[in-house]
C-alpha positions, 0 to 999 in steps of 0.5 A, spaced: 866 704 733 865 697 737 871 700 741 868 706 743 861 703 745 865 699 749 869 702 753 865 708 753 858 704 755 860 704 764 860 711 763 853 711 762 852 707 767 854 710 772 852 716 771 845 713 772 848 710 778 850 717 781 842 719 779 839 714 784 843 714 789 843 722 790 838 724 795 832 727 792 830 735 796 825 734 801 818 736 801 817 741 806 810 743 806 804 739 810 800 739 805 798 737 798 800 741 792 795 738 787 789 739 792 791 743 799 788 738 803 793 736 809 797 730 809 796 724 812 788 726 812 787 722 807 791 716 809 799 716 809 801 722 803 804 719 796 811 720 795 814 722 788 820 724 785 821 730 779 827 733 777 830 731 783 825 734 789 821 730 793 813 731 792 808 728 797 801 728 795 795 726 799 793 720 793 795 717 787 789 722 783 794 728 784 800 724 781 796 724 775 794 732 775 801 733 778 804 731 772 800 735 767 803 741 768 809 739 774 813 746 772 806 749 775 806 746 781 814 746 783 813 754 782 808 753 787 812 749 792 818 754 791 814 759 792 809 756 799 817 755 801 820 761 800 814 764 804 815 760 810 823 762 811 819 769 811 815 768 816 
């Protein structure tokens, strides 16, 4: 069983490593997802990461809400994408 864990165990790791290395889907959008408001208004936009996919917020309050309910806000990033292929 030790033999296992042990031999097993750099797997994980670099697994983990292959994550953070990967580069995250750029956020396309000139404005906040949360808010609406244009980025950059509010000083310089907040970046975070979900799933893969960079998100750019105008505040730190709007990481909060994001995270209430992300599956919400990524389908209206998809859709705010797929929209400006369009036009």
């Amino acid at each position: 069983m030790l033999a296992i864990s042990f031999l097993t165990s750099p797997l994980i790791g670099l697994a983990a490593d292959q994550k953070k290395d990967a580069k995250p889907k750029p956020y396309t959008l000139k404005t906040c997802i949360v808010s609406g408001e244009k980025l950059g208004e509010m000083g310089k936009p907040v970046e975070y990461v979900h799933e893969g996919r960079e998100i750019k917020f105008c505040c730190k309050d709007c990481i909060k809400d994001f995270k209430k309910d992300p599956a919400k806000f990524v389908k209206k990033i998809e859709e705010a994408e797929a929209k400006a292929k369009k036009g």
